[in-house]
C-alpha positions in Angstrom: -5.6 -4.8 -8.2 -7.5 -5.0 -5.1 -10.2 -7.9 -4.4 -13.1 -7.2 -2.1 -13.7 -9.9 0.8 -16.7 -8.2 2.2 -19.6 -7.2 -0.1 -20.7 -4.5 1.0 -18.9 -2.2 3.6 -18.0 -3.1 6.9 -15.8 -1.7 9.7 -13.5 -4.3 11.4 -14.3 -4.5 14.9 -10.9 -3.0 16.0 -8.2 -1.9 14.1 -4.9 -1.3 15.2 -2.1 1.3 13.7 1.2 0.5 14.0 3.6 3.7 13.2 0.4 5.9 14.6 2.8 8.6 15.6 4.0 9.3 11.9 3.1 11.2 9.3 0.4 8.7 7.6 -0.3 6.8 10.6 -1.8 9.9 12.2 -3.8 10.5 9.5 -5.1 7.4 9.6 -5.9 7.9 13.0 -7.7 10.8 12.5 -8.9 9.6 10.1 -10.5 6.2 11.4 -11.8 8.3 14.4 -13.9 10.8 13.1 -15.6 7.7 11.4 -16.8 6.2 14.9 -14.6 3.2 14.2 -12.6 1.8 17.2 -9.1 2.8 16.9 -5.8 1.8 18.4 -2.9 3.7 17.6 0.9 2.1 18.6 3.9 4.1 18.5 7.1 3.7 19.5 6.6 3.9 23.2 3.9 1.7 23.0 6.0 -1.1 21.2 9.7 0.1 20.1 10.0 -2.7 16.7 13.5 -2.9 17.2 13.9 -4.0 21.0 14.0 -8.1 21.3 11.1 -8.3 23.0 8.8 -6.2 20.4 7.5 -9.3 19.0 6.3 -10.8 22.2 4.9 -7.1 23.1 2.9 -6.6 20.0 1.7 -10.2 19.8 0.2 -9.4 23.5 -2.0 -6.4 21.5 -3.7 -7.8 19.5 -6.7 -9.9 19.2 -7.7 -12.5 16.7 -10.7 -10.0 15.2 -8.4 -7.3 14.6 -7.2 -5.3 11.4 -3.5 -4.8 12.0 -2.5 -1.5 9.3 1.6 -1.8 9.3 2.7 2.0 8.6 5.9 1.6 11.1 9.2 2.4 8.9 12.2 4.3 9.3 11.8 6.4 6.4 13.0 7.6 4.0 15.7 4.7 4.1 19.0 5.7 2.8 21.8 3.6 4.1 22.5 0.1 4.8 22.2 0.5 8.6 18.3 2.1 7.7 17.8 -1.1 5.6 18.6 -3.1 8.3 16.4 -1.1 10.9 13.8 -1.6 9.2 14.0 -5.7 8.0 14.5 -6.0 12.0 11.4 -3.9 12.4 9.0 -5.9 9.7 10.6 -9.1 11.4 9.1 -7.9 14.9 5.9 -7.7 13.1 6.1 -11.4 11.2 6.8 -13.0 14.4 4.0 -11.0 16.4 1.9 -12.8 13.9 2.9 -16.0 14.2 1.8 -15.8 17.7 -1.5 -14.3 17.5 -2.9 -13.8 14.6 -5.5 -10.9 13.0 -8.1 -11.2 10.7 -6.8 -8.2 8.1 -3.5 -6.9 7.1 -2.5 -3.4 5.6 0.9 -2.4 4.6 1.8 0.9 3.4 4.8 0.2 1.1 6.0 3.0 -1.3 5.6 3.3 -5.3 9.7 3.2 -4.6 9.2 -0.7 -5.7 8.9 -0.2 -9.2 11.4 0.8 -11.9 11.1 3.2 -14.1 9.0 2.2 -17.2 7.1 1.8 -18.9 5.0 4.5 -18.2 2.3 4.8 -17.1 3.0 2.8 -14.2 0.5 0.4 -12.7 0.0 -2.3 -10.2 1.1 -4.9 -12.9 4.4 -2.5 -13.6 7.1 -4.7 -12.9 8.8 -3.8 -8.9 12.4 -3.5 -9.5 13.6 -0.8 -7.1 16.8 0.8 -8.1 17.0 2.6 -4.4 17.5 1.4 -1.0 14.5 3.1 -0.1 12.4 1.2 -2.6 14.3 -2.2 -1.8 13.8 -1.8 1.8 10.0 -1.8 1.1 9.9 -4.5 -1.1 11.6 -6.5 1.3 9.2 -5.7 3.7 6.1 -6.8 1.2 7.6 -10.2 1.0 8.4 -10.6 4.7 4.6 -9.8 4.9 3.1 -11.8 2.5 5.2 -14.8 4.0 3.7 -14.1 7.2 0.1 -13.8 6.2 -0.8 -17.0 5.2 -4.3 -17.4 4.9 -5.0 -13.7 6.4 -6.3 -11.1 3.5 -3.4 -8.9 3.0 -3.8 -5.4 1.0 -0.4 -3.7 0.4 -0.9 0.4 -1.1 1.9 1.8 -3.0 1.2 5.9 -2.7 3.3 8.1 -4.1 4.9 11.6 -3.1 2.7 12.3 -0.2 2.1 15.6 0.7 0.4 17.6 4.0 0.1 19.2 6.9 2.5 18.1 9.8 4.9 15.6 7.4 7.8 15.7 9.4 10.5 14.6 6.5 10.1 18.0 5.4 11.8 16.2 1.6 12.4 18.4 -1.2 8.5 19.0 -2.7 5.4 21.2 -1.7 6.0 20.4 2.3 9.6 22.1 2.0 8.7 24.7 0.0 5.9 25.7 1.7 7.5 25.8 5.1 10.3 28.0 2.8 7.7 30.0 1.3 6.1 31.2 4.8 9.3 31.9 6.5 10.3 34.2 3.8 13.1 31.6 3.0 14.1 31.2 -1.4 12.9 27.9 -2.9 16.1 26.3 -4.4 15.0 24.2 -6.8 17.1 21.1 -8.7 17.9 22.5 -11.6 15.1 24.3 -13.2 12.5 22.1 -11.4 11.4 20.5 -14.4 11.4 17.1 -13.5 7.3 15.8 -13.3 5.9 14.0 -10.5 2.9 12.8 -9.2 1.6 14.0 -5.6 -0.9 12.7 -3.7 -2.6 14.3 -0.3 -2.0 12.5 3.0 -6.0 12.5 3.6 -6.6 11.0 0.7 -4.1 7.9 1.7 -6.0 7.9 4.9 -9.1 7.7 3.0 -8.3 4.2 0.9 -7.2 2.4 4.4 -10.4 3.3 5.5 -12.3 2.3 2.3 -9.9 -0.6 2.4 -10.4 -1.6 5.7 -14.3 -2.1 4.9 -14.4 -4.2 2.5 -11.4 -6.3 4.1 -9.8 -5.8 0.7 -6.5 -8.1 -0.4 -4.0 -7.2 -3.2 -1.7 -4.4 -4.4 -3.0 -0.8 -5.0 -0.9 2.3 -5.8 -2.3 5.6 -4.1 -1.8 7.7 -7.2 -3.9 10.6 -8.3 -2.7 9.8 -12.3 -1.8 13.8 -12.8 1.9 15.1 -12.5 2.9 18.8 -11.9 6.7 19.8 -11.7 8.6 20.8 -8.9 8.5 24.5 -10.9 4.7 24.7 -10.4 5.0 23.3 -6.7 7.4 26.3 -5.9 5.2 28.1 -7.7 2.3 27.4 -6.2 3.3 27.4 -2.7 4.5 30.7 -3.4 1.4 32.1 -4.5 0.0 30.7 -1.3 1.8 32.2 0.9 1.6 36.1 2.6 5.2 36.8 2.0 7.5 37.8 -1.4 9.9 34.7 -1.8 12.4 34.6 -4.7 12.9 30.8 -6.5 16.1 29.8 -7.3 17.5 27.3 -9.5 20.8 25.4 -8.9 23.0 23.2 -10.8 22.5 19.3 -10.4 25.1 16.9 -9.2 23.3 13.8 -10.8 20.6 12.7 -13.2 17.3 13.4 -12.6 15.7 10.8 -10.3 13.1 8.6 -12.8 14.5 10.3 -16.0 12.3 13.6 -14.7 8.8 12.2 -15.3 7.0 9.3 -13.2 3.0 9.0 -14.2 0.8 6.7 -13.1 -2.6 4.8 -14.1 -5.1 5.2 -11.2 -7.4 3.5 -13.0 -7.5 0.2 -10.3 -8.4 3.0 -7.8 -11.4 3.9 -9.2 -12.2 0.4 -10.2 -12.1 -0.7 -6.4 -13.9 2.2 -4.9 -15.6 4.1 -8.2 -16.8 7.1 -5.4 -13.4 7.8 -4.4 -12.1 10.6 -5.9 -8.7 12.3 -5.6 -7.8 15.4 -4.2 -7.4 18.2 -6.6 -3.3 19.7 -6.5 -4.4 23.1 -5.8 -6.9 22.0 -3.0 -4.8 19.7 -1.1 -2.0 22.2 -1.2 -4.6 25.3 0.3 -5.9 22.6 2.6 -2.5 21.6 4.3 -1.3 25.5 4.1 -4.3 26.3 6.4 -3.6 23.7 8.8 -0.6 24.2 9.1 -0.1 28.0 9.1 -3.4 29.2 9.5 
């Protein structure tokens, strides 16, 4: 659950995205901008995490007043040299603010922290990744929350995240849209059955704003509370786009990741912000297939 620090909404007077060259990050900064907020994005030419001197380099950045928002990962994180990358990365940040503090912290972590049940999952779900991916972010909350101190730190948790421009291109409505418009078959795990919950990159960008605001501290997962399968994805991305594209099922090689159906409560979403609302599955996915394709 989050907890507000300022009563009524307020922009910070700066706020600074690290990992503004990646998928959320840019949202973010779009995001931030078209708001009239003052904005600083850092990528990695700006300040390269894993070079010795990052710390030092960052610390020089920032100001005192400052909301720092910590998207920077190498992601998705899949073997131990990943892992490592990316403790090295978080370890940049802890010691950037040990030498010059800010006055807000954001971290966008991954639902990947929890296990499995029970369902649905919530921010008091129990965080016992059973993936690198999910231990690497956990890792990285802790580093954080060691760090912070006395500074209001808000960590989100979205799920599958889903757009225009996501670079990953992971098996989900990015891929098979891409697929879909190149006249390319959808191959699908199986028959596609497995349920999961998908949540428009806008709307991420949306909470760190509202977040920002009210200089919120505490855990929220950015989770829309409905699941669709991977079926209806292909499906829908089909139907969205100007070609005929066949959908094809293959055999698995493994279990199904989450026993094929991971829901959530977003319930502490609504609680924080009650006006927020998320983006309907059908709109986000028209949304990011006019962006992107026209």
């Amino acid at each position: 659950m989050l907890h507000h620090r300022n009563a009524t909404p307020q922009a910070p007077t700066r706020s600074v995205i690290l990992g503004a060259g990646g998928f959320i990050g840019g949202a973010v900064v779009r995001k931030l901008g078209k708001s009239g907020a003052t904005v600083v994005g850092l990528g990695r030419r700006e300040v390269d995490l894993r070079n010795e001197n990052a710390a030092e380099a960052l610390a020089a950045m920032l100001r005192p007043d400052d909301a720092l928002v910590v998207v920077s990962a190498a992601a998705p994180c899949k073997t131990p040299q990943m892992m490592l990358d990316n403790i090295r990365m978080m370890a940049s940040v802890c010691a950037a603010l040990a030498r010059q503090p800010v006055a807000h912290l954001v971290y966008i972590s991954s639902d990947a922290v929890y296990a499995d049940g029970p369902l649905p999952l919530s921010e008091a779900s129990p965080a016992a990744p059973t993936s690198l991916h999910g231990a690497m972010h956990l890792a990285r909350e802790q580093m954080l929350l060691a760090a912070a101190g006395a500074t209001p730190l808000a960590i989100l948790r979205p799920t599958l995240v889903y757009g225009a421009g996501d670079p990953h291109n992971g098996y989900g409505p990015n891929k098979f849209r891409r697929h879909a418009n190149r006249g390319e078959p959808i191959v699908l795990f199986g028959e596609g059955e497995e349920r999961r919950d998908h949540v428009d990159v806008d709307d991420v960008a949306e909470i760190v704003g509202l977040v920002l605001e009210r200089r919120s501290t505490g855990v929220l997962n950015v989770a829309t509370g409905t699941v669709a399968s991977f079926r209806t994805l292909a499906d829908k991305a089909v139907a969205l786009s100007p070609r005929k594209v066949e959908i094809k099922c293959s055999p698995r090689s493994g279990p199904m990741p989450h026993n094929g159906f991971r829901p959530f409560d977003p319930g502490a979403t609504y609680a924080a912000f009650p006006e927020f609302r998320y983006t309907a599955l059908d709109d986000g996915l028209a949304r990011a297939q006019h962006q992107e394709f026209g």
